[in-house]
C-alpha positions as CSV (number, residue, x, y, z in Angstrom):
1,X,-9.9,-20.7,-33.6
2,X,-12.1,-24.0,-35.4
3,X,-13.9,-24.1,-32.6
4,X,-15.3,-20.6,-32.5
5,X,-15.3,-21.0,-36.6
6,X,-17.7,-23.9,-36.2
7,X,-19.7,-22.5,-33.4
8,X,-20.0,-18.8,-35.4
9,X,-21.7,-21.0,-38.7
10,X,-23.3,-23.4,-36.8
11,X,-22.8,-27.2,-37.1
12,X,-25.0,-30.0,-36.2
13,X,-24.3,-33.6,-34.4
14,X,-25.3,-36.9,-36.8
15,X,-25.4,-40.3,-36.0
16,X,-24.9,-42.6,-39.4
17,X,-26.3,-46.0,-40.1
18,X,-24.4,-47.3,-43.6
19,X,-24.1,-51.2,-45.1
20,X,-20.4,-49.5,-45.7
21,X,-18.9,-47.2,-44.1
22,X,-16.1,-46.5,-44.8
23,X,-17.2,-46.0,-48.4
24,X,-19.1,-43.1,-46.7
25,X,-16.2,-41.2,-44.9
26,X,-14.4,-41.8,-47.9
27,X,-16.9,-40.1,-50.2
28,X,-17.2,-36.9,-47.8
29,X,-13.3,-36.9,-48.1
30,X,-13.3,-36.8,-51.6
31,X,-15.7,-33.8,-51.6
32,X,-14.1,-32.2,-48.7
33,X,-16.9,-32.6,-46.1
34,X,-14.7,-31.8,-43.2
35,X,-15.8,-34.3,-40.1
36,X,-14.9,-34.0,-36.7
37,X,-15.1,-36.1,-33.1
38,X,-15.9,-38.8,-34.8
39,X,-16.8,-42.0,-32.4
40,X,-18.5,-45.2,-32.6
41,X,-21.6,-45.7,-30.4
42,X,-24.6,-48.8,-30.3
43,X,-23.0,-49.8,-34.4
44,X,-23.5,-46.6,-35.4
45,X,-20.5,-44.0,-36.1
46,X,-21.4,-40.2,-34.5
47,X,-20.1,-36.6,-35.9
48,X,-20.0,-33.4,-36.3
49,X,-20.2,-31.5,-39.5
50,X,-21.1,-27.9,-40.5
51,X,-24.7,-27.0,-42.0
52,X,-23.2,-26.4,-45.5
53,X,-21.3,-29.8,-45.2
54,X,-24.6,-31.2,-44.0
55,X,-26.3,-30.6,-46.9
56,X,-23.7,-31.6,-49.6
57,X,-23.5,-35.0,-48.3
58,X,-27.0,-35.9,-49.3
59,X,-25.8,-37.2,-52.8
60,X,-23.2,-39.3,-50.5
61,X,-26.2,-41.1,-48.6
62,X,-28.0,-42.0,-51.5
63,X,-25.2,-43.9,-53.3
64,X,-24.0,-45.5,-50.2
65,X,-27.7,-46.2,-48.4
66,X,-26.6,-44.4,-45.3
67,X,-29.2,-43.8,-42.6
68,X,-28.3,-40.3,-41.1
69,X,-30.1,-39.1,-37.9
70,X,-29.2,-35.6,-36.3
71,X,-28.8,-36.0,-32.9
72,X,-27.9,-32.4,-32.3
73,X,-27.8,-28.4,-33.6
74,X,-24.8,-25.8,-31.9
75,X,-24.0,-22.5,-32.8
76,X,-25.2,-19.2,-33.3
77,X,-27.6,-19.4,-35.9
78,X,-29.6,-22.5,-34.0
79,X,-29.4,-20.0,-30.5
80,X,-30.6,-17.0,-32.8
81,X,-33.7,-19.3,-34.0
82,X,-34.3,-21.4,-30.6
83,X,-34.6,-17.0,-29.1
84,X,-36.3,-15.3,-31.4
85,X,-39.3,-14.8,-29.2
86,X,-37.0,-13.4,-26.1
87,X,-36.8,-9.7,-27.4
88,X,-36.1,-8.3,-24.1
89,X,-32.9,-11.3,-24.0
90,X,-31.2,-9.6,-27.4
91,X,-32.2,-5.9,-26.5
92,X,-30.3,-6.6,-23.2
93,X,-27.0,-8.0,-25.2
94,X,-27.1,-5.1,-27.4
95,X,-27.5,-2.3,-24.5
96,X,-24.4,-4.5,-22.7
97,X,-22.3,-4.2,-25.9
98,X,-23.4,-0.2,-26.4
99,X,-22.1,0.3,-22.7
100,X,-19.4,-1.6,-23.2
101,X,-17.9,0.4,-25.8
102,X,-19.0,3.8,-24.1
103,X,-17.0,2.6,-20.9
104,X,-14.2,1.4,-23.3
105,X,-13.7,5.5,-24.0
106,X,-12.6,6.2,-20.7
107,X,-9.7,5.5,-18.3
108,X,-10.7,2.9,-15.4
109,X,-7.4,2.1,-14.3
110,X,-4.6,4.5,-13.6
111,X,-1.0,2.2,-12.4
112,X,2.0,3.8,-11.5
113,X,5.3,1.6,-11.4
114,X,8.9,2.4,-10.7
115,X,8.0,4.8,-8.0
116,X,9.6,4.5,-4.5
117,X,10.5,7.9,-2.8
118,X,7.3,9.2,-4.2
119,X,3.8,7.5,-2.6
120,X,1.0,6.3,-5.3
121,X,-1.3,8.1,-3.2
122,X,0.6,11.7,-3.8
123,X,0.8,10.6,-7.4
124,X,-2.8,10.0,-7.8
125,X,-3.7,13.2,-5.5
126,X,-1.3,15.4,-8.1
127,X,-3.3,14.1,-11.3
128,X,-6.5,14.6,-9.7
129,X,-5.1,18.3,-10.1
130,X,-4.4,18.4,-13.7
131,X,-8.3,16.5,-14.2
132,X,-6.4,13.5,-14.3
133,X,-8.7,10.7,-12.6
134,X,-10.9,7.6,-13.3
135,X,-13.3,8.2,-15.9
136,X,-11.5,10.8,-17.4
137,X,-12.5,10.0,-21.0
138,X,-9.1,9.1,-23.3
139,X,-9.8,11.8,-25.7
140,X,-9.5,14.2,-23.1
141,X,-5.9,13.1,-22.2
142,X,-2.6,14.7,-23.3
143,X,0.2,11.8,-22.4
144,X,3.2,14.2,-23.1
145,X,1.6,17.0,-21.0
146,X,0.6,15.0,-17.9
147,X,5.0,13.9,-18.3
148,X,6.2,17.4,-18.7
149,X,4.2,18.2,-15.5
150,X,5.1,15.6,-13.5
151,X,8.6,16.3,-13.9
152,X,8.6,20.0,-12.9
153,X,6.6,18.9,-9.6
154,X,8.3,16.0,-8.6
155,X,12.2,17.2,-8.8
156,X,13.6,13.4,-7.9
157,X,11.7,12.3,-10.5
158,X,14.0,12.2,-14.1
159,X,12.0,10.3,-16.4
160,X,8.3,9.7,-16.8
161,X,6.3,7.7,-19.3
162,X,2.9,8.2,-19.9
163,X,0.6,5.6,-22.2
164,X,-2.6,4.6,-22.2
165,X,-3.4,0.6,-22.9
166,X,-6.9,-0.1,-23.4
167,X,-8.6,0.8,-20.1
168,X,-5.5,1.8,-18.7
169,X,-3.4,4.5,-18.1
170,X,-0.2,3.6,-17.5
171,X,2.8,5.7,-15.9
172,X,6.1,4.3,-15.7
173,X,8.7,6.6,-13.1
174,X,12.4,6.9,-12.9
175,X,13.5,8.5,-9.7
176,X,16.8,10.2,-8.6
177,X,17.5,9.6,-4.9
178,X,20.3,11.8,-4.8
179,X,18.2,15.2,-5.8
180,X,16.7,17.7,-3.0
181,X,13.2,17.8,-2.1
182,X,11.4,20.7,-4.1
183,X,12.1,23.9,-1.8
184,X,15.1,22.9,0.1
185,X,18.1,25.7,0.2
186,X,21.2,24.6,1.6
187,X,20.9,24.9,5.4
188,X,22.1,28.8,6.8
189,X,24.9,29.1,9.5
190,X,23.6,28.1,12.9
191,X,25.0,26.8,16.2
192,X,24.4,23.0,18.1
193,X,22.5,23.6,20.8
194,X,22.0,21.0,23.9
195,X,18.1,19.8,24.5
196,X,18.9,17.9,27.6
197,X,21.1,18.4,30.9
198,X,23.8,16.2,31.8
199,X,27.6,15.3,31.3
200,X,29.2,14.8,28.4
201,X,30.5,10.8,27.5
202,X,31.2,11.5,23.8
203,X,32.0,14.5,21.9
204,X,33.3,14.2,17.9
205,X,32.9,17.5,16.0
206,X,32.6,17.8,12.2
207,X,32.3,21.7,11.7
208,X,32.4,24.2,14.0
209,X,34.0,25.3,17.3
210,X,33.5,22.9,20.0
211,X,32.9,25.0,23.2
212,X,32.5,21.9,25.5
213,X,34.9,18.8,26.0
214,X,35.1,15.1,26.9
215,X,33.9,15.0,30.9
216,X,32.3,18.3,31.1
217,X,28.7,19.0,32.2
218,X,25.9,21.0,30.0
219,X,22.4,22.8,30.2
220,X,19.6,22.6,28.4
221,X,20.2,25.3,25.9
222,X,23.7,25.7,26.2
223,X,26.0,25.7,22.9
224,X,28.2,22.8,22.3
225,X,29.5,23.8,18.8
226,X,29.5,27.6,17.7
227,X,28.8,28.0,13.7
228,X,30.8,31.3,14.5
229,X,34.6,30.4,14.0
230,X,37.1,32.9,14.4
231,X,40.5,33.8,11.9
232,X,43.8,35.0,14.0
233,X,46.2,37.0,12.6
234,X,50.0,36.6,13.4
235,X,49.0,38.9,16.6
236,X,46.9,36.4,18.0
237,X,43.9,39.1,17.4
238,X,40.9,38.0,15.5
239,X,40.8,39.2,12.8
240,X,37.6,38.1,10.8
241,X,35.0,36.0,11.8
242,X,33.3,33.1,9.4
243,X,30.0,31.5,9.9
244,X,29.2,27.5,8.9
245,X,26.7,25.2,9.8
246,X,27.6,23.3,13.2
247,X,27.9,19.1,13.1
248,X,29.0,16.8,15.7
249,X,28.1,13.7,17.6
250,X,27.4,14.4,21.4
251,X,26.7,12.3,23.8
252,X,25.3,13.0,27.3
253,X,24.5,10.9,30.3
254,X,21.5,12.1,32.7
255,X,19.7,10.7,35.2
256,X,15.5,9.6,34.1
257,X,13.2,9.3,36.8
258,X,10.8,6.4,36.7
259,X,7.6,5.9,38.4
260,X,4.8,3.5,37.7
261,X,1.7,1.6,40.0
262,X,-1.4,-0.1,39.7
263,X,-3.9,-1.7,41.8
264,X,-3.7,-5.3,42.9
265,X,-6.8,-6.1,41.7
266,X,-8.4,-6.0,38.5
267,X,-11.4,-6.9,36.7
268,X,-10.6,-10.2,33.6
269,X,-13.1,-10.7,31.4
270,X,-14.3,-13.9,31.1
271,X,-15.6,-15.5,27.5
272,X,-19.2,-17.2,28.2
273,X,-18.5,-18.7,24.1
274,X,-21.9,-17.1,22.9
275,X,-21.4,-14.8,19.9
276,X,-24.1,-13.5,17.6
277,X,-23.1,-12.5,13.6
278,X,-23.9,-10.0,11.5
279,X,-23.0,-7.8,8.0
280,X,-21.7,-4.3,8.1
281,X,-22.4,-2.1,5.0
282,X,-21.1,1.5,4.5
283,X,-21.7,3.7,1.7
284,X,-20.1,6.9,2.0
285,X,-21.3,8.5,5.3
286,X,-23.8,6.5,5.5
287,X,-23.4,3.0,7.9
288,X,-26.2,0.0,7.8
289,X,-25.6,-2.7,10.3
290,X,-27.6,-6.0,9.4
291,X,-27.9,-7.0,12.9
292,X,-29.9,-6.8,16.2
293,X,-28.8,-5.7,19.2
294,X,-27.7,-8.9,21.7
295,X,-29.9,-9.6,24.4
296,X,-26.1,-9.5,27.0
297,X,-25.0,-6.7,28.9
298,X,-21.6,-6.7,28.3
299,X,-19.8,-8.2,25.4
300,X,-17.4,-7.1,22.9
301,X,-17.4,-6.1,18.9
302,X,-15.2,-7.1,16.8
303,X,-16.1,-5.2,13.0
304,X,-13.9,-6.4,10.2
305,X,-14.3,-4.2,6.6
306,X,-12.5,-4.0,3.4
307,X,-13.3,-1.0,0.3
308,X,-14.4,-2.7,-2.9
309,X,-12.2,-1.6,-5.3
310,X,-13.1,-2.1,-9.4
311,X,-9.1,-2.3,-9.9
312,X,-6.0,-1.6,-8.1
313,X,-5.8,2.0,-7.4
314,X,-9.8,2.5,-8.6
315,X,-11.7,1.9,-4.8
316,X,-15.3,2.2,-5.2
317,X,-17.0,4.6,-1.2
318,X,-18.6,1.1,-0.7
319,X,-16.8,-1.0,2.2
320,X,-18.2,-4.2,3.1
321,X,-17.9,-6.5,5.9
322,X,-18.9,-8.6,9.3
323,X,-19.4,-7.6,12.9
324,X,-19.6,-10.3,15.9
325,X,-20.0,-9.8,19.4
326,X,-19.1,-11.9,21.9
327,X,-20.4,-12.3,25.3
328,X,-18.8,-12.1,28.5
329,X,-18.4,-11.8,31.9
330,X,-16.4,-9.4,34.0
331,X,-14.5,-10.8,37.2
332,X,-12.8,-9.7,39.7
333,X,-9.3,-10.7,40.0
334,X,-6.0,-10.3,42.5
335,X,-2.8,-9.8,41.0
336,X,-0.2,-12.4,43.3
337,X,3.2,-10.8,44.4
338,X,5.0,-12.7,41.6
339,X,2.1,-11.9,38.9
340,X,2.9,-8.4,40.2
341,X,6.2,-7.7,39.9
342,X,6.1,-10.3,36.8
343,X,3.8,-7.5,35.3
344,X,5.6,-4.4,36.8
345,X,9.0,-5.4,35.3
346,X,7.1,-6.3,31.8
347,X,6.0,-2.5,31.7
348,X,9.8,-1.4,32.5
349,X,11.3,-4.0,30.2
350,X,8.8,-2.0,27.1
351,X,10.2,1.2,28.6
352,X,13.4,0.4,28.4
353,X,12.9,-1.2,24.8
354,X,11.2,1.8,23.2
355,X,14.1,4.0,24.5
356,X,16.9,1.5,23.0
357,X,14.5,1.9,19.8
358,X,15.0,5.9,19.7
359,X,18.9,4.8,20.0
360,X,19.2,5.5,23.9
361,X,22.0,3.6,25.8
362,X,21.0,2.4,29.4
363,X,24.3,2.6,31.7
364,X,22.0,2.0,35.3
365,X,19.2,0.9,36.5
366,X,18.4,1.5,39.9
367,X,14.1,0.9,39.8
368,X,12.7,-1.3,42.7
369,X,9.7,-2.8,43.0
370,X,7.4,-2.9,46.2
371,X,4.0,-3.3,47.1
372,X,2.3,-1.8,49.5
373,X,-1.5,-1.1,50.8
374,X,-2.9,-3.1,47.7
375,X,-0.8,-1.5,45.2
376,X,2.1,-2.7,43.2
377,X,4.8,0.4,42.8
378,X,7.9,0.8,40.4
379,X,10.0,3.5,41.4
380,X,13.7,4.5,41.1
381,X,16.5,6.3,38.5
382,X,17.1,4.9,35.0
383,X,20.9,6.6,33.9
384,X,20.5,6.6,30.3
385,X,23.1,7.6,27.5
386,X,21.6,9.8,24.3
387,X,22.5,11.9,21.6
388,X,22.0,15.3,22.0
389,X,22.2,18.8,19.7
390,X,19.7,20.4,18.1
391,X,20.6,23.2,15.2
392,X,20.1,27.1,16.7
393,X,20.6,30.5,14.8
394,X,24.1,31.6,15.2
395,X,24.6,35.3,16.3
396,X,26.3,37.4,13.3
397,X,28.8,39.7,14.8
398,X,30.3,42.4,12.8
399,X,33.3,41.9,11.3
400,X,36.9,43.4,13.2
401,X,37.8,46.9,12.0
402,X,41.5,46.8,9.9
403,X,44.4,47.9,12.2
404,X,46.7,49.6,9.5
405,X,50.4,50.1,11.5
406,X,52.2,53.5,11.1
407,X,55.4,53.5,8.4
408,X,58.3,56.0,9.6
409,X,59.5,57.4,6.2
């Protein structure tokens, strides 16, 4: 805080030549000359001291015979004086300060913390609607209002605090994971249906009638649990029917056919090392590529771009970046038998991966490999294991008519 002090007033840098002195530094003491980085340099003591200190000390050098030399002038009022012929220089810092403070009256940056069920970008998209976006001016913005709206859109969300902080607009979200996306009614009565044909491995019902057991085979289509259940009376005749939404785990194992080729040969590309550089600019719909074409006939582009952004959720239609291309050379190329089925079992092996990923069991494989006539063929049965059921509207029958019995008085 000195520092800026000093540098606001202005100070100047002396070199002093005294018979004694100490006698000096003592004096300015005395009268409160404040002194600072003092050092000794070619017998002669250097300092600072401020323009009004400057001046008081000329009774000092008199009585003590001091030399002083100023080696030095800092701070405003010398840069003010030095520029006082550069018009254009102070118009500029007075524009930069005017546009400062009409920029300071809007909202540059809007943050969002504390949200994880709900995306920034939804968030951002949802004040956009209430005229809630960057450069919105701050006068223009109701911080209890944009809350009390937030809330009745976003049901999971429970609390919401809205604040603006300088440039910022600043929302902090509280989120209920346990509440229902906005819209959804409990689910209706409805039957589970089978999407796929095969036998049944695993059956374990939750609600509902199970139709099928243990061992049994099913079509695609067919119900596996009825939403439909059905009340006896001490007749054994039904005697009301009740609806509920069907849940169970079912299993089924069916046969996937598998068939994959390709051609022995293929064509590699081969790198030559030449590459040629250039800059990508894109503003809005509009793309500028700072580079010519290469003089090759076949090469390859590789474009890397990222948006400027002013701050973390402000991104500016500007996106910047490079684009090489690389030369090469294309060559023809023979798969051998162990490249082949090398490659062939790869592609099953990402089959067989992707299906485990959907939460598929593989009980069999039974895929050979072959080559024949210049091509490499994988062909065979995959027995797979997988979850089945898919939710289907229940039929509503009308409910049994009363059987009242006749009483012999």
């Amino acid at each position: 805080m000195k520092d800026w002090k000093n540098y606001r007033k202005g100070y100047v840098r002396i070199r002093v030549c005294a018979p004694s002195p100490e006698r000096f530094l003592n004096l300015c003491a005395h009268h409160q000359i404040f002194l600072w980085n003092l050092v000794y340099r070619e017998k002669a003591y250097e300092m600072s001291v401020s323009i009004s200190g400057f001046y008081r000390m000329q009774g000092i050098c008199r009585k003590t015979h001091a030399r002083v030399k100023i080696i030095g002038k800092y701070g405003l009022p010398f840069f003010f004086y030095r520029n006082r012929k550069r018009k254009a220089f102070f118009l500029g810092i007075f524009l930069g300060f005017f546009i400062l403070c009409m920029l300071s009256r809007h909202i540059w940056n809007i943050h969002v913390e504390g949200n994880v069920h709900n995306s920034t970008q939804s968030i951002l998209n949802y004040l956009e609607d209430l005229d809630v976006r960057h450069g919105v001016l701050k006068k223009n913005l109701d911080c209890a209002y944009i809350a009390q709206q937030m809330r009745g859109e976003f049901p999971d969300i429970t609390w919401v605090s809205a604040r603006i902080s300088g440039s910022r607009l600043i929302l902090e979200i509280k989120e209920n994971a346990t509440v229902l996306p906005k819209g959804k009614e409990q689910a209706e009565a409805s039957d589970l249906v089978s999407d796929k044909a095969g036998t049944i491995v695993s059956m374990v019902t939750r609600k509902g009638r199970p139709l099928k057991k243990t061992g049994e085979t099913c079509e695609k289509g067919e119900v596996l649990v009825s939403g439909r259940l059905e009340l006896y009376n001490d007749s054994k005749e039904i005697s009301r029917y009740e609806y509920t939404d069907a849940d169970a785990d079912v299993y089924v194992r069916y046969d996937l056919e598998y068939y994959q080729e390709f051609s022995m040969n293929y064509k590699k590309p081969v790198y030559t090392g030449e590459k040629k550089k250039g800059y990508v600019l894109q503003a809005g719909n509009y793309y500028f590529l700072l580079k010519g074409k290469p003089k090759w006939q076949e090469y390859d582009t590789v474009t890397g771009i990222r948006q400027l952004r002013i701050t973390e959720n402000f991104k500016l239609p500007v996106f910047l970046g490079t684009s090489t291309d690389y030369e090469y050379k294309t060559k023809t190329c023979t798969y051998t038998k162990e490249e082949a089925e090398k490659k062939a079992g790869e592609k099953l092996q990402t089959l067989l991966k992707s299906l485990e990923e959907k939460g598929v069991q593989i009980s069999g494989n039974r895929v050979k490999i072959g080559i024949h006539n210049g091509v490499c063929t994988a062909q065979g049965t995959l027995t797979v294991i997988e979850k089945t059921g898919v939710p289907a509207e229940v039929q509503i029958l009308e409910q049994p008519a009363e059987r009242n019995a006749d009483v012999n008085e």
